[in-house]
C-alpha positions, 0 to 999 in steps of 0.5 A: 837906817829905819830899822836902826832909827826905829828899834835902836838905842843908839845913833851913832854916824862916823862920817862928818855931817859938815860934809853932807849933801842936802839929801844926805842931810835930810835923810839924817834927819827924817832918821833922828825924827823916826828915832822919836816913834813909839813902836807898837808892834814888830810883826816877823811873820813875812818879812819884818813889819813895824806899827808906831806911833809918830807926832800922833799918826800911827802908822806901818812900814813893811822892812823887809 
């Protein structure tokens, strides 16, 4: 889902959300909130790495 969340340009569910648990619920929206980053950099060197620039904060997640 941060994959999707970080480089896609879509965002589609196919579920209904009037169905979600809490948790479920709270990961959709850390998802549309990443959805907002600025990708710096994508490094696939070892593994997939992304750089982006969330609320101000640059940061990194190791993917895969």
């Amino acid at each position: 889902m941060k994959l999707d969340a970080l480089l896609g340009n879509v965002f589609l569910i196919s579920d209904d959300p009037g169905r979600y648990t809490d948790e479920m619920i709270r990961k959709y929206k850390e998802a549309r909130h990443l959805s907002e980053a600025e990708v710096l950099h994508v490094r696939n060197d070892n593994g997939i790495a992304i750089e982006y620039e969330l609320d101000g904060i640059k940061r990194e997640i190791q993917l895969f």
